[in-house]
VOGU-3710 file (C-alpha; in Angstrom, 3 decimals, decimal comma):
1> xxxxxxxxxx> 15,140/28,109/28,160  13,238/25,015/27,449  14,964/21,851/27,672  13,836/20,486/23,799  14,830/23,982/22,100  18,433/24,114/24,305  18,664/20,569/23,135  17,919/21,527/19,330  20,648/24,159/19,287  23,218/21,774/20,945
11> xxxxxxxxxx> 22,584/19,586/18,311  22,722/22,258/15,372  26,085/23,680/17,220  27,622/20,225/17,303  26,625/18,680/14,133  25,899/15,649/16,807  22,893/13,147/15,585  20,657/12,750/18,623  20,015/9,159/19,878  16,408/8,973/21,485
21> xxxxxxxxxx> 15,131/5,717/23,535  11,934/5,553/25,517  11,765/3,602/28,562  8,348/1,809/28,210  7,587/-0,476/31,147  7,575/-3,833/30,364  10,292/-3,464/27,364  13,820/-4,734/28,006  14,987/-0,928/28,178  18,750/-2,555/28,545
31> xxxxxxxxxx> 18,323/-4,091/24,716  16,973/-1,149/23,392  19,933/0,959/24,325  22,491/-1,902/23,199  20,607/-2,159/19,629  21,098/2,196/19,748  24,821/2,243/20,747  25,802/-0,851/19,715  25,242/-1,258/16,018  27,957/1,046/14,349
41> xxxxxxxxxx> 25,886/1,514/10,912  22,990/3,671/13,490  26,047/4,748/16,493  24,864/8,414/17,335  27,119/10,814/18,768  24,817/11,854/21,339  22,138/10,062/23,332  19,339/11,458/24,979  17,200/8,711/27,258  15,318/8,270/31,112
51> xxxxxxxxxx> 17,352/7,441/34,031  15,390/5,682/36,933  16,992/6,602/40,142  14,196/5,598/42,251  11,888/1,547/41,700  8,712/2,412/39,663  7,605/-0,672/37,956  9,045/-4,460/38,208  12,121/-5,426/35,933  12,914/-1,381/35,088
61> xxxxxxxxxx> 16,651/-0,751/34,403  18,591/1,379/37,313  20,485/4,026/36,760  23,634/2,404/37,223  23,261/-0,490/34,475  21,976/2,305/31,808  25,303/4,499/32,681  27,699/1,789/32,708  26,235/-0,108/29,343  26,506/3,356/27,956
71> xxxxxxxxxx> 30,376/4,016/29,542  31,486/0,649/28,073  30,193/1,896/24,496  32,726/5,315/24,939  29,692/7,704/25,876  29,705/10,061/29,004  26,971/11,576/30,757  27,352/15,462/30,208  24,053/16,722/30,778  20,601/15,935/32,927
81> xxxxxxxxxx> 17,292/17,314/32,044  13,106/16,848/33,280  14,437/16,200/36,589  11,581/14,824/38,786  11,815/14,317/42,326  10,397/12,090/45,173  8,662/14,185/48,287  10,721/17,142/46,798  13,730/15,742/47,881  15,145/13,121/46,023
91> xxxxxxxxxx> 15,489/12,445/42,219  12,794/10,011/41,094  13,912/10,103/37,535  15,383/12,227/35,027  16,760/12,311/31,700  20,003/12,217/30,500  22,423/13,141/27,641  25,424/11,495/27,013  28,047/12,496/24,305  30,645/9,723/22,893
101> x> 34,353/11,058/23,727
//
């Protein structure tokens, strides 16, 4: 099943409102996510946005600082989608849903 109509009907099953950030290089990815999460008139239940597991561009946010921002705002990661990989063996990037508890 495709990963935006699976995402659709976990949305319509859940009643969830989906959170959406673009990583754009050059952006201060980190700020972006904080305004999403962080502002409790716009918090979203769910959040869909990249993960960078491998260095792409100078000043991107690792994988690790977007999961724990996200874990100290109550949000788990429960799902990973579009996952791209490096020489077909390790994940480049991907990205991935996380649900408030």
């Amino acid at each position: 099943m495709h990963v935006r109509k699976l995402l659709n009907r976990w949305v319509s099953w859940t009643g969830y409102e989906l959170g959406k950030v673009p990583d754009h290089p050059g952006r201060d990815y980190l700020a972006d996510i904080r305004q999403l999460v962080g502002v409790p008139a716009t918090l979203f239940r769910a959040v869909l946005l990249e993960l960078n597991m491998a260095p792409m561009y100078e000043g991107q946010s690792r994988q690790g600082q977007v999961v724990d921002l996200l874990s100290d705002h109550g949000y788990r990661l429960v799902g990973i989608y579009h996952t791209h990989y490096h020489n077909h063996r390790f994940i480049k990037w991907c990205d991935g849903l996380f649900v408030t508890e």
